[in-house]
C-alpha positions as CSV (number, residue, x, y, z in Angstrom):
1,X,0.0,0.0,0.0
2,X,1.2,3.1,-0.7
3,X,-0.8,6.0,1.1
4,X,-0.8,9.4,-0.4
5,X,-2.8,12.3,1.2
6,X,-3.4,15.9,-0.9
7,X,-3.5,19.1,1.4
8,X,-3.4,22.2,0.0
9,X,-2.4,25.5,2.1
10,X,-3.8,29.3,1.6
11,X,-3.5,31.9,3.7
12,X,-2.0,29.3,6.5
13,X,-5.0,27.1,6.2
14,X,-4.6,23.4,5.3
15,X,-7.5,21.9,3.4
16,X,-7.3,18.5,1.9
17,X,-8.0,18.0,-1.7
18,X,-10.6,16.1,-3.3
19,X,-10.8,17.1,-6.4
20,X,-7.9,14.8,-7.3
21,X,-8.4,11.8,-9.4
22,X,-6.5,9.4,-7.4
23,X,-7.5,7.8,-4.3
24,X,-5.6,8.4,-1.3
25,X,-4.4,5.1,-0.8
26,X,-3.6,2.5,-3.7
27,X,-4.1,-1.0,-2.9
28,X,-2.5,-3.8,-5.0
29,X,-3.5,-7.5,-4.1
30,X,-0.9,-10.6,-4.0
31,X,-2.0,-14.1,-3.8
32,X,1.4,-15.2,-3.1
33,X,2.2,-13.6,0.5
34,X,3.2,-10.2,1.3
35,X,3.8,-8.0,-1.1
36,X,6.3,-4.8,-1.4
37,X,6.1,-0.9,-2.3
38,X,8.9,1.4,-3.6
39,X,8.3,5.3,-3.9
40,X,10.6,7.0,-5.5
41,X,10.0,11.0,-5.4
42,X,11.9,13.6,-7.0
43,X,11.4,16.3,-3.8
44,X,14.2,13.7,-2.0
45,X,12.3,12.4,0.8
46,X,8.9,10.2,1.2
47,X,7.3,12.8,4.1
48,X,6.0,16.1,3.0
49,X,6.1,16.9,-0.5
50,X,5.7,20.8,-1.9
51,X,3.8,20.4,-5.1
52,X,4.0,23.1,-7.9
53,X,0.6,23.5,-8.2
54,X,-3.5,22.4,-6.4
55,X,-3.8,19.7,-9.3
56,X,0.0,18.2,-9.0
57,X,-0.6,14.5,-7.7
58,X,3.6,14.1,-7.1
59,X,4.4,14.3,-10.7
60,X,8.0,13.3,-11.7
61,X,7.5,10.2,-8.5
62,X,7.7,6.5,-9.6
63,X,5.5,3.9,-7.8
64,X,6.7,0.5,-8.0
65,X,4.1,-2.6,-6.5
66,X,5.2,-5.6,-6.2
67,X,2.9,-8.4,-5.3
68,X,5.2,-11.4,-6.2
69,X,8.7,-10.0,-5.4
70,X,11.7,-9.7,-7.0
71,X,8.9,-9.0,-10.1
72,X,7.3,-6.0,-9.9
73,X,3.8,-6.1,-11.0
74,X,2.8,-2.4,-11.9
75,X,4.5,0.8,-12.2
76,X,2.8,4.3,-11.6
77,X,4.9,7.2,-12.8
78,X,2.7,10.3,-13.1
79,X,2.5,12.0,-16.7
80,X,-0.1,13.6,-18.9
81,X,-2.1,10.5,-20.1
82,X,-2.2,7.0,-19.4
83,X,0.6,6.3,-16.5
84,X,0.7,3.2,-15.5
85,X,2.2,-0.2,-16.8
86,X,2.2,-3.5,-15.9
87,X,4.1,-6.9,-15.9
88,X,2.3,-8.1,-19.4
89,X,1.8,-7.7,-22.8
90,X,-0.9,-6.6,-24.0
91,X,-1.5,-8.7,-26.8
92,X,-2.0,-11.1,-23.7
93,X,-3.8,-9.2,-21.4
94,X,-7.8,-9.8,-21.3
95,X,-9.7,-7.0,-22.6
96,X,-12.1,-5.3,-20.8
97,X,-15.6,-5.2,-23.1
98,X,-17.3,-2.7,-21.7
99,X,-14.1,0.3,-22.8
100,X,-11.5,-1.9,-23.9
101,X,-9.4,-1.2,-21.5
102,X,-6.6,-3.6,-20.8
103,X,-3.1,-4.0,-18.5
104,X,-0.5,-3.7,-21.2
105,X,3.4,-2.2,-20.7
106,X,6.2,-4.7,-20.7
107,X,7.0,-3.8,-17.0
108,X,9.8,-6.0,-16.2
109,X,12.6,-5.8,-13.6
110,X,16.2,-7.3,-15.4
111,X,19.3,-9.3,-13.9
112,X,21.2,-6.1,-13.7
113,X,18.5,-4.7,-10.9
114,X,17.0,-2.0,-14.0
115,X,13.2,-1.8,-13.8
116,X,11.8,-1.2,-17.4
117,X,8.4,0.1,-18.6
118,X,6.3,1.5,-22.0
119,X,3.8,3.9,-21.4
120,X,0.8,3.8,-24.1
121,X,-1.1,6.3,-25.9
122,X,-4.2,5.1,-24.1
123,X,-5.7,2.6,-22.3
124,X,-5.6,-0.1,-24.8
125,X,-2.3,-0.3,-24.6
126,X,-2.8,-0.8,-28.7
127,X,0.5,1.9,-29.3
128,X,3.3,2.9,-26.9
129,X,4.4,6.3,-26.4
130,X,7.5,6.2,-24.0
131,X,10.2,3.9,-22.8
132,X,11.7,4.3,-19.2
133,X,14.2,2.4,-17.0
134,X,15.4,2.9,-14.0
135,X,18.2,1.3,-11.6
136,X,16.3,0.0,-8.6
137,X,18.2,1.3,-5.4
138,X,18.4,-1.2,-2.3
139,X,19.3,1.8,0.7
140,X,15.8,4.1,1.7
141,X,17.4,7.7,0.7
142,X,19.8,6.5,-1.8
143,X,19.2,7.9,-5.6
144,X,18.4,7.2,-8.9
145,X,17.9,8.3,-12.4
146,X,14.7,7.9,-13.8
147,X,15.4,7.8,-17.7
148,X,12.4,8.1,-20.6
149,X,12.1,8.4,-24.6
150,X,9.5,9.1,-26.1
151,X,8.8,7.1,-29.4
152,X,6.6,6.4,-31.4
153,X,6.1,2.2,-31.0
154,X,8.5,0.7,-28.1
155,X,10.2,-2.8,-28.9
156,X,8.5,-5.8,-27.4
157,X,10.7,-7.8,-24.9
158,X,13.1,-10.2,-26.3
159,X,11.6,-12.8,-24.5
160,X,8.6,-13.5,-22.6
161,X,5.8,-10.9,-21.8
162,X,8.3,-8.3,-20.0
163,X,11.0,-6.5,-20.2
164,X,12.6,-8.8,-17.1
165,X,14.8,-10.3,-20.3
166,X,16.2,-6.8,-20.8
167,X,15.3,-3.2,-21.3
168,X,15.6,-2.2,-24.8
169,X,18.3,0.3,-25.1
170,X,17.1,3.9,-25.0
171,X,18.1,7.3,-25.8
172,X,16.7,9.1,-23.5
173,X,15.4,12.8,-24.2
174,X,13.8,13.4,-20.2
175,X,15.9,12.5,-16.7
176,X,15.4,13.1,-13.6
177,X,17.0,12.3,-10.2
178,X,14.6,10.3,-7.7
């Protein structure tokens, strides 16, 4: 579980904010035993985050769930559009028939400790518009580098349904430390 509250302050009064989309606290199930959280947040700690703006929901953060460690299972990395990914394909994924939606993204976690990730134009998962990886980091306060590129269709793993075989390599055109 990863628990996430919005507040906003004016004129030195707190208010919490509703108006978000996202619920305050994320659950993610595992069948297999406990499961395990990373937050990774560009503001450098995991307490009190300043956000730019009343609509910011900790953009530039990764959210890594993993309900059958050392795979992670979904990814949430806050950008305009769709923003999640997880540990399938989505040409296996069931569709859901009343949108269409379906779990799509390659999300795979390699040998070399890199967790690797597609973002999609939409929930269909149908096209890809970015690649990211990151180097998982084992010490609470240590940092990494969240890298993207955007592209126009992403490379399917080389094997398998996720990118756990191996990240494609990337150029990327956005960093950022977490």
């Amino acid at each position: 579980m990863i628990h996430t509250v919005f507040a906003n302050v004016a004129g030195g009064v707190a208010s919490f904010d509703t108006s978000l989309p996202l619920p305050a606290v994320q659950l993610v199930p595992s069948v297999s035993g406990a499961g395990r959280v990373e937050f990774y947040s560009p503001t450098g700690t995991a307490l009190d985050a300043l956000m730019p703006g009343p609509t910011d929901d900790e953009s530039g953060s990764v959210r890594v769930f993993y309900a059958n460690p050392p795979q992670p299972s979904y990814v949430f990395s806050p950008v305009p559009g769709p923003s999640q990914a997880w540990n399938v394909s989505s040409a296996t994924s069931p569709v859901d028939p009343s949108g269409g939606f379906r779990a799509g993204g390659y999300l795979g976690l390699d040998a070399n400790g890199v967790l690797c990730w597609a973002l999609p134009t939409d929930y269909t998962y149908a096209q890809y518009s970015e690649l990211c990886e990151m180097p998982i980091v084992t010490t609470v306060g240590a940092s990494t580098t969240l890298s993207c590129q955007h592209l126009t269709s992403v490379p399917p793993p080389i094997s398998g349904d996720t990118y756990a075989s191996g990240c494609p390599p990337i150029t990327p055109d956005e960093q950022r430390t977490l």
